[in-house]
N, C-alpha and C positions, 0 to 999 in steps of 0.2 A: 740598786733600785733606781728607777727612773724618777728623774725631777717630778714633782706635782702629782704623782703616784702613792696612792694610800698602800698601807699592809693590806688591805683589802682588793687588789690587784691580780690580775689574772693575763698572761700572751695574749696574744691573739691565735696562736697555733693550737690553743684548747678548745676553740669552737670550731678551726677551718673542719669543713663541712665537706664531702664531695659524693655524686652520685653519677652513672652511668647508665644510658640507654641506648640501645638501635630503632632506629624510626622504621616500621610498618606504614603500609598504607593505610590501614583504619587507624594511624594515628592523624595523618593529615585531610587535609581540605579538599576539592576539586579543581586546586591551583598545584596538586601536588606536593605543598608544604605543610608543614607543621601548624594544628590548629592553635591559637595562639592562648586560650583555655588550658590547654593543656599542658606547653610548655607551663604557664602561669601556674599551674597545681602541684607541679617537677618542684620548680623556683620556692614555691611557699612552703613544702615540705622541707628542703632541704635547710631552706633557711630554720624553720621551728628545729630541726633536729641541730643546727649549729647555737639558735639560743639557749636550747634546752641542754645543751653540752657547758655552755657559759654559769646558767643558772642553777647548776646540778637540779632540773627541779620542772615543774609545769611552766607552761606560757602561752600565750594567747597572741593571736595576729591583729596587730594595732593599727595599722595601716602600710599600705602599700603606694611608691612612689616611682616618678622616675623608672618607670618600664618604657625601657627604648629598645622595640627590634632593627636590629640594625643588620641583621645580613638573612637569608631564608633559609629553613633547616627542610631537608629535604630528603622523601624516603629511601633508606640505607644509608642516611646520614647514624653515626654516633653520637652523641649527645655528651657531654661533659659535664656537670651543672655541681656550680662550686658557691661556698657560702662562708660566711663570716662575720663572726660579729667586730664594728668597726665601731663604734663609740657607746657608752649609755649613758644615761641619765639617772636616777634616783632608783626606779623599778625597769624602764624600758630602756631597752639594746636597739640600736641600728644593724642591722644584717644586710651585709652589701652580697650581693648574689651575681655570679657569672654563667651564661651555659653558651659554652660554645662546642662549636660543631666540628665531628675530625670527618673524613675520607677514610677510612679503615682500610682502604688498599692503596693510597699513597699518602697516608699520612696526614695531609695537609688540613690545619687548622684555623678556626675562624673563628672570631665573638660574634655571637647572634641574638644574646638579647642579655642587658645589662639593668638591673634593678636596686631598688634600698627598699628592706623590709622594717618595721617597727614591730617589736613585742615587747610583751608586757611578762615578765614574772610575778607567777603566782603562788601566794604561800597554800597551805592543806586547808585554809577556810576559803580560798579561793579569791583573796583580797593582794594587791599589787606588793611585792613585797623587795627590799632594795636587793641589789646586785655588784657585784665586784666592777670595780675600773679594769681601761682596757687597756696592755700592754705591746701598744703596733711593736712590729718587728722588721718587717721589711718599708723599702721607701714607697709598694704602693699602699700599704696598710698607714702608714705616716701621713702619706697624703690625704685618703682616706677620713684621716682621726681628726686631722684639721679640721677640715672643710666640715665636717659633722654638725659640728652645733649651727652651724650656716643653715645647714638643711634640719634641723630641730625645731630652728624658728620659724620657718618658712610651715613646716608642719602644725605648730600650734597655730600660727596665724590661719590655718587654712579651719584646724578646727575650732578657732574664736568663730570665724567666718561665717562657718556651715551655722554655730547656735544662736549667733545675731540673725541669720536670715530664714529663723523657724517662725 
């Protein structure tokens, strides 16, 4: 067992997540790329499907951060889009999300948009219910688990934020 690790513990390879697409042109814009909606709907599915693998169980999308596209996915592009829960809290999981983009005829791969999702586990009355600690494996799931509560705080403080300025 891992230091600081309850019986109540779970990998992190029991939530990795991953899904697959080829880009048409009704997937993208009139820049010929990927509308950025849409990757965004790819990213929040796969993540719910890697919380909901962590939680054995329902979950809810708590917020979304840290969406950087960083390269442009573009039609006949393949799509990669990988997800993971990387730290939680009490009821809610961090789901760190990747999708990057191959050339299916020479291979060649790129990170195109990199995100942290937040959900929320829900029991069958539909009220936030706890969740297993997480078990990184590799060093970037490590690095990951660290930095996590960094971005935890930074989350609540944004939603103290939002209810002081109602």
């Amino acid at each position: 067992m891992v230091t600081g690790m309850s019986e109540n513990s779970k990998p992190t390879s029991e939530s990795r997540s991953a899904m697959m697409q080829l880009i048409f042109p009704s997937d993208t814009n009139y820049h010929g790329t990927m509308f950025g909606g849409k990757v965004m709907e790819y990213m929040d599915k796969i993540a719910a499907i890697a919380s909901m693998r962590h939680a054995r169980g329902p979950v809810v999308t708590a917020s979304t951060d840290s969406l950087d596209f960083v390269a442009p996915i573009r039609v006949g592009d393949m799509i990669d889009v990988e997800a993971f829960v990387t730290w939680t809290h009490r009821s809610s999981m961090e789901v760190y999300v990747k999708a990057e983009t191959e050339n299916v005829y020479t291979g060649d791969r790129k990170t195109a948009v990199t995100a942290f999702f937040s959900f929320v586990a829900l029991d069958e009355d539909g009220k936030p219910k706890p969740v297993a600690s997480i078990i990184p494996e590799t060093e970037e799931e490590w690095a990951l688990h660290r930095s996590a509560p960094a971005r935890y705080e930074l989350r609540m403080q944004r939603k103290r934020d939002r209810i002081d300025n109602k």
